[in-house]
C-alpha positions in Angstrom: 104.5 157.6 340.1 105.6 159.0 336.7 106.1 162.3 336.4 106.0 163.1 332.1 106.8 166.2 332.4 110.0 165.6 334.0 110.5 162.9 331.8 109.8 165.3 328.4 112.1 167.3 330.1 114.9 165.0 330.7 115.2 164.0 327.3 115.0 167.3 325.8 118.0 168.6 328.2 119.8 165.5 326.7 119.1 166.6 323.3 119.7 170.0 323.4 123.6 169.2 324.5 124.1 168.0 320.7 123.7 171.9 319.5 126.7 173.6 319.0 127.2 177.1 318.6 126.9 178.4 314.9 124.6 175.9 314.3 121.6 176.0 312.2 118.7 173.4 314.4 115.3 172.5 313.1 112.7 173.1 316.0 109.8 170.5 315.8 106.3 170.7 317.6 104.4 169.4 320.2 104.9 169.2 323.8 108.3 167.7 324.2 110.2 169.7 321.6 108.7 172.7 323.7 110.8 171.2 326.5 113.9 171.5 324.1 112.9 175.2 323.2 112.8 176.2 326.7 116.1 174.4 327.1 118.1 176.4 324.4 116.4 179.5 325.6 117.9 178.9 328.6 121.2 178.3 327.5 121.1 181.3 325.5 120.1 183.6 328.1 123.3 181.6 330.1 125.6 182.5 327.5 126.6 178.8 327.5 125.1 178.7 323.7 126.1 181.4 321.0 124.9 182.4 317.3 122.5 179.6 316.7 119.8 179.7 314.3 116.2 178.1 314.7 114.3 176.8 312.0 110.8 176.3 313.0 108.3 173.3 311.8 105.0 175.5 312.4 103.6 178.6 313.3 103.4 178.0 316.7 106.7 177.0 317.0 108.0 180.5 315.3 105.3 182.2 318.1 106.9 179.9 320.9 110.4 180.5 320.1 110.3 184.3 319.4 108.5 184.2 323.0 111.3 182.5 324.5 114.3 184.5 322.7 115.5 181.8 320.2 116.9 183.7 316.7 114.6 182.5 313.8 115.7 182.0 310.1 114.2 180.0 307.3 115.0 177.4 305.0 115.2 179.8 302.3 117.9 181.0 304.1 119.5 178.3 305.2 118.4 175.1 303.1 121.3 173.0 305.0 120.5 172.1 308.6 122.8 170.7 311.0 120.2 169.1 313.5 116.7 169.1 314.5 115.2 168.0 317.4 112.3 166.6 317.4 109.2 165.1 319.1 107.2 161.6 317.6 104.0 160.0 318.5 105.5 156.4 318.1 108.9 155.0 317.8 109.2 151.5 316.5 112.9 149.3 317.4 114.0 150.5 313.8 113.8 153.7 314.7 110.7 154.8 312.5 108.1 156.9 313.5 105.2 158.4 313.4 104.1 161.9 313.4 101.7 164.4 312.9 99.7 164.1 316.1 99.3 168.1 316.1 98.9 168.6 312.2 102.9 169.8 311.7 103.9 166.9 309.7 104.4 168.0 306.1 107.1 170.9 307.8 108.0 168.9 310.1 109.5 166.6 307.4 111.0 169.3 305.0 113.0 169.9 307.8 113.8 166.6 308.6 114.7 165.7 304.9 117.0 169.3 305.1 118.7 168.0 308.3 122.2 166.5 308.6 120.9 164.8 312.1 117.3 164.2 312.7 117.3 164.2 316.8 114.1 162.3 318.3 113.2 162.9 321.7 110.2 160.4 323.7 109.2 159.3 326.9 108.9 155.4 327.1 105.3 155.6 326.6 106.1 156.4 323.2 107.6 152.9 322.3 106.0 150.2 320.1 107.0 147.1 319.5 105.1 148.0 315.7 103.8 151.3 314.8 100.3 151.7 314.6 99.9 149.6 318.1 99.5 152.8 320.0 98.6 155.7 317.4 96.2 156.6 313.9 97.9 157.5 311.0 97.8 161.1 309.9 98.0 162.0 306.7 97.6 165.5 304.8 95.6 166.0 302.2 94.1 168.6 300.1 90.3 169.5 300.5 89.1 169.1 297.0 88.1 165.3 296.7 88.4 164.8 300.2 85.7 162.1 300.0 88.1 160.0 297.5 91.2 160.3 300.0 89.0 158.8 302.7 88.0 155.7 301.0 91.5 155.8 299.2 92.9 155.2 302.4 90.4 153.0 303.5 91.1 150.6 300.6 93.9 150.5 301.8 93.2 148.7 305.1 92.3 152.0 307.5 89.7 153.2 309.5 89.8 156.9 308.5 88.7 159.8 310.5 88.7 163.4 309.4 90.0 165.4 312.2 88.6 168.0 314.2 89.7 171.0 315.7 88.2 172.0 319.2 86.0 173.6 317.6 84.6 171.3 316.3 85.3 172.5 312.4 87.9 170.7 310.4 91.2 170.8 311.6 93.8 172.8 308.9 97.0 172.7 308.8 99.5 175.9 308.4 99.5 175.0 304.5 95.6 174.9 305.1 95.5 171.4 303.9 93.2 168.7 306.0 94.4 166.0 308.1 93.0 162.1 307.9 93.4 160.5 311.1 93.8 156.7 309.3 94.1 153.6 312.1 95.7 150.5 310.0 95.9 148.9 313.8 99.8 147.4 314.1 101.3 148.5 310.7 103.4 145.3 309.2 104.9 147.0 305.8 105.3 150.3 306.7 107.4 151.2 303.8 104.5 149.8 301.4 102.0 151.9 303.3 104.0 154.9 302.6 104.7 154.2 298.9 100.7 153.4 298.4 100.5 157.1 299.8 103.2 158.8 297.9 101.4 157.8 294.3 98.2 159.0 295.3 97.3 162.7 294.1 95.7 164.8 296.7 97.4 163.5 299.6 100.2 166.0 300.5 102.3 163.9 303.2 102.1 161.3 305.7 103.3 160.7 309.3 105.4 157.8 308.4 108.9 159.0 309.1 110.9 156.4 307.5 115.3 156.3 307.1 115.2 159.6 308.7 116.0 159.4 311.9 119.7 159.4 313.0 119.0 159.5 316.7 116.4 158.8 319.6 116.7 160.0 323.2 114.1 158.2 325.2 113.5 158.9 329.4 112.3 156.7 331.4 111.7 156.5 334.9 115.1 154.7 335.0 117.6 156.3 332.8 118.1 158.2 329.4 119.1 156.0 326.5 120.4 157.7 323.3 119.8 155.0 320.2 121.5 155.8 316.8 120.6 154.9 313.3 
């Protein structure tokens, strides 16, 4: 049997021996970069890691990792960051990825676009041989026209879903922005998909995380495998 917690955790345990101390790391979201937070928590409270900085990608991140003791800063602060670690949705064998599962991508990529190393941490279920196989799209965008980013994005070969909180309502983001849940099914140009995106007023990001990852740790049931870029 799999055991994905152990997994999550194996891989962020790998990750987290890349920080240094004095360094400035970019905390991502989601499940398995909560593994890494708990992991330099405890290495701080070991004394095995000194005088770090965290740069959170959400809200709840800042929440989690003031809860767990990790010293917060901001990229105001400290615009240059030496490494984030990070969680994706889907990893393709080129190392690009998608994100945004839990509506953190637009931060999530200001960090990554501020980091010297961009450190991606999966399970194996999180591997496709083409994005899109196993995971929608998300992409941000702002409310006003939010009828014209839907069929925008339609045109463009999706099957778009504004997402929902549990609630229920729409789901916003921390920027208060909404999030399109787009399924293109197994995405052959990425980087065209992306461009299409960027030119388009009103949408604010997109998951496609493209030439920015340096590394991915993946756990499987078998072994950790560090890739690099």
């Amino acid at each position: 049997m799999r055991d994905v917690e152990l997994l999550k955790r194996r891989a962020a345990e790998a990750a987290v021996r890349h920080v240094e101390p004095g360094m400035v790391v970019g905390l991502g979201a989601g499940s398995t970069s909560l593994k890494a937070l708990e992991c330099i928590s405890e290495r701080l409270a070991q004394g095995t890691l000194t005088d770090i900085l965290g740069v959170p990608c959400s809200d709840q991140v800042a929440t989690d990792a003031q809860r767990l003791g990790i010293p917060l800063t901001t990229l105001e602060s400290h615009p240059a960051i030496d490494l984030t670690i990070d969680g994706a949705d889907e990893v393709d064998p080129q190392l690009r990825v998608i994100k945004g599962g839990g509506g953190a991508l637009l931060r999530e990529k200001i960090v990554a676009q501020a980091s010297a190393r961009e450190i991606i941490i999966v399970d194996d279920r999180k591997l496709s041989a083409q994005l899109g196989v196993q995971w929608a799209l998300p992409v941000e965008v702002i409310p006003f026209g939010l009828r014209a980013h839907v069929d925008f994005v339609a045109g463009l070969g999706a099957t778009v879903q504004a997402r929902t909180g549990f609630d229920g309502c729409p789901f916003r983001t921390d920027s208060g922005n909404l999030i399109l849940d787009c399924r293109f099914g197994p995405i052959d140009d990425p980087e065209s998909i992306a461009a299409a995106l960027e030119r388009r007023a009103g949408i604010v990001e997109h998951g496609l995380f493209l030439d920015l990852v340096t590394d991915l740790i993946v756990a499987s049931p078998a072994d950790i495998e560090h890739r690099t870029r």
